[in-house]
C-alpha positions, 0 to 999 in steps of 0.5 A, a space after each residue: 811281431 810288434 806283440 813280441 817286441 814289446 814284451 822284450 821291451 819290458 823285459 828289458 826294462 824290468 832287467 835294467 833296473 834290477 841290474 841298476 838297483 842291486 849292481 848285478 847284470 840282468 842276466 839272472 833275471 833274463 835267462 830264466 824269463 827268456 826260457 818261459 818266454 820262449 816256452 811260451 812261443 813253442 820253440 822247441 824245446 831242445 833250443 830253447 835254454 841256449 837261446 835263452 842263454 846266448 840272448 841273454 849274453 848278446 844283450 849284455 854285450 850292449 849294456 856293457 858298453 856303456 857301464 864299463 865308461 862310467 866306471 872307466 870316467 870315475 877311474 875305477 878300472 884296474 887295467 891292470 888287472 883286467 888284461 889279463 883277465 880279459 885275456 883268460 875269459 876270452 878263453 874260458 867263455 869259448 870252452 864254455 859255449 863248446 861245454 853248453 852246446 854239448 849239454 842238453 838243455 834240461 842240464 843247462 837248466 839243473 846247472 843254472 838252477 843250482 847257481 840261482 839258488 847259490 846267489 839267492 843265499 848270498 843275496 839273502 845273507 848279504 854273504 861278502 869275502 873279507 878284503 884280501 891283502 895280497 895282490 894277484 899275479 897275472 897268471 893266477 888272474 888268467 886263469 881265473 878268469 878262464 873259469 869267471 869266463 866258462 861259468 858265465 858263458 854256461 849260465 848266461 850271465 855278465 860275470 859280476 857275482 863272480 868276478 866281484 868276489 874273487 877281485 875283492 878277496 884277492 885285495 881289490 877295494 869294493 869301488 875297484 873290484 866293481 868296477 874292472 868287474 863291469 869291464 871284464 864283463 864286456 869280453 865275456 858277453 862278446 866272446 860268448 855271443 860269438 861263440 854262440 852265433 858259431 855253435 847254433 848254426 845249425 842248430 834245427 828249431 830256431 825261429 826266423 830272425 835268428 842268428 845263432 842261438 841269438 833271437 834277435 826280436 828278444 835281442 833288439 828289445 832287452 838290450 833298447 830298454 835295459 841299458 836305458 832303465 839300468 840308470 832308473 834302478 840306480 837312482 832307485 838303490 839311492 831311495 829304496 830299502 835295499 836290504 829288504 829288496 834283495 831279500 825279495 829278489 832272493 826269494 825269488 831266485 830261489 823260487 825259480 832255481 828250485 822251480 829248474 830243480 825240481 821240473 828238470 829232476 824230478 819231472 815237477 812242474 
C-alpha cells in the first residue's frame, strides 16, 4: 500500500508541474499513466479507463480550488460568463459520465486517443483562434459548456484545452479566458466525480479503498503532490524554453494517442 502511494505521489508531482509549466490540467498526463498503472495492478480490465477517468477528475476537483483563487485574486474571473457556463457543464458532464459508462473501456480509450492526438498537433503547431470580437449570449455559453462539460467528463480532463479556445474566439482576452477556464473547471471535476461515484457503484472488479470508479490511494496522492508541484512548473515556464517542451510533450501525447489507437483497433501493443 505505502509502494502504491508513493508512486501516485509522483505521479502527481509529475502532473503538477506539466499543469503549471504548459497551463493546461494534468488530466492529459494522468489518464493515460493512470490506465498503465492500473494494468499494472491487474485491475480488471473492463474497469480500468473509468477508473482511470473518474480519478483523474476526482483529483482535479483539488487542484482546481486553489487555481480558480489565484486567477479569482488577479481578477481575472468573468463571472459573468462563468454562470452560465457552469450551469451548462454541470449538465453536460452528468450526460457524459451516463454517455462513458455506457462505452466499453476499449472505446473510451480510441476516443481519449483521437483527442490526445488532436492536442498533440495544436501544442506542436502552437495552434491558437484569433481573438473574436462579439460577446456571447447566455445561452449560446449554456450550451456550450453542456458539450465543454460531456467531452471533459468522457476524456477525463479539466476543460482548459477546450474551454480556453472557444472563450477567447468568442472575444475573451487570453488573461480572462484562462482564467474563467480555470473556474469552470471546478464544476466539471466536481459533477463528474460524483457522477462517477453513482454510476460505479456496482461496478464488479474495483479494488478495495474504492469508491465508485474513484481509486482513492490514487486519488489521495495525485491530488497531495500535484496541487503542490503545479506551483513548480510555473515558476519553471518563467526559465525553460517553453516552445521546445511543448514540442516534447506533444510527441509524447501523440506516442501514447496513437499507442490507444493502434492497441485498441488494430490489436497492436
Amino acid at each position: 500500500m505505502i509502494e502504491t502511494l508513493i508512486t501516485y505521489l509522483v505521479l502527481g508531482s509529475v502532473a503538477g508541474v506539466v499543469a503549471g509549466l504548459f497551463g493546461i490540467g494534468g488530466g492529459l498526463l494522468i489518464v493515460p499513466v493512470l490506465i498503465f498503472s492500473f494494468t499494472a495492478q491487474a485491475m480488471p480490465e473492463v474497469v480500468v479507463t473509468h477508473a482511470a477517468v473518474a480519478t483523474s477528475l476526482a483529483t482535479i476537483v483539488v487542484t482546481s480550488i486553489s487555481s480558480v483563487l489565484a486567477h479569482n485574486k488577479r481578477g481575472a474571473v468573468r463571472f459573468d460568463q462563468f454562470k452560465p457556463l457552469a450551469v451548462g457543464v454541470a449538465v453536460g458532464a452528468m450526460v457524459g459520465v451516463w454517455i462513458a459508462d455506457q462505452l466499453s473501456g476499449d472505446n473510451l480509450q480510441i476516443i481519449f486517443g483521437v483527442f490526445a492526438c488532436m492536442v498533440a498537433v495544436q501544442m506542436a503547431f502552437d495552434l491558437k483562434p484569433r481573438q473574436g470580437k462579439s460577446t456571447p449570449e447566455n445561452l449560446e455559453l449554456g450550451v456550450a459548456g453542456s458539450v465543454i462539460g460531456g467531452a471533459s467528463s468522457i476524456f477525463g480532463i479539466g476543460g482548459g484545452t477546450l474551454t480556453v479556445p472557444y472563450l477567447t474566439a468568442r472575444g475573451s482576452e487570453m488573461r480572462e479566458a484562462v482564467g474563467t477556464s480555470a473556474a469552470v473547471g471546478l464544476p466539471i471535476a466536481l459533477f463528474s466525480a460524483l457522477a462517477y461515484i453513482w454510476a460505479g457503484q456496482d461496478a464488479a472488479g474495483m479494488p478495495a479503498y474504492s469508491v465508485g470508479y474513484i481509486y482513492l490511494p490514487a486519488f489521495v496522492g495525485i491530488a497531495i503532490a500535484s496541487s503542490q508541484f503545479a506551483r513548480v512548473g510555473a515558476k519553471l515556464a518563467h526559465s525553460l524554453p517553453q516552445k521546445h517542451l511543448k514540442k516534447i510533450f506533444a510527441i509524447f501525447l501523440m506516442v501514447i494517442g496513437v499507442r490507444f489507437l493502434l492497441i485498441n483497433l488494430m490489436g497492436l501493443a
